[in-house]
C-alpha positions, 0 to 999 in steps of 0.5 A, a space after each residue: 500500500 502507498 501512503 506517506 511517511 507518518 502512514 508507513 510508520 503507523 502501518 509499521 506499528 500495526 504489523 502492515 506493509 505500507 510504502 511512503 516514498 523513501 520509507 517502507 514496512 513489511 510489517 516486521 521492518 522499518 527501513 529509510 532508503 533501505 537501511 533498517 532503522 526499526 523492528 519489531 520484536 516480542 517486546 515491542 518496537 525498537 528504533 536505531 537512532 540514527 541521527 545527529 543527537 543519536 550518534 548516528 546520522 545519516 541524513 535529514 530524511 532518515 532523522 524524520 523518519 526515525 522521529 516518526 518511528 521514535 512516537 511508536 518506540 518502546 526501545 531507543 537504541 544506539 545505532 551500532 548496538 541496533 545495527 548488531 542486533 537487527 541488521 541481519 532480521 
């Protein structure tokens, strides 16, 4: 489904696959220009903060993206410990 970015993140959040421009979901992964930025897990949804203030900045509309995702986040992560937890998920 075609939606906007705040639309993918909250397709995202309900398990739904969705795609807002450079932003999309299977429903299990949330990935900014295909890099994964969040996932879904038993415990809730965990964000890799990739931005400026995360220590992980790639760009602008990867930190919007990301700021979408941190409204649902139940974890925040430090992008390399995401990166090596979810990277391969």
């Amino acid at each position: 489904m075609k939606t906007t970015p705040r639309g993918t993140v909250d397709a995202f959040a309900d398990g739904r696959r969705a795609i807002g421009g450079t932003l999309m979901t299977d429903g299990r992964s949330l990935w900014s220009y295909g890099m994964k930025i969040a996932q879904r897990t038993t415990e809730g949804i965990v964000v890799g903060d990739y931005t400026r203030t995360g220590g992980g900045f790639m760009s602008r509309t990867t930190s919007k993206h990301v700021a979408l995702a941190k409204q649902k986040a139940h974890t925040i992560m430090l992008p390399e410990l995401f990166t090596e937890l979810y990277a391969e998920r």
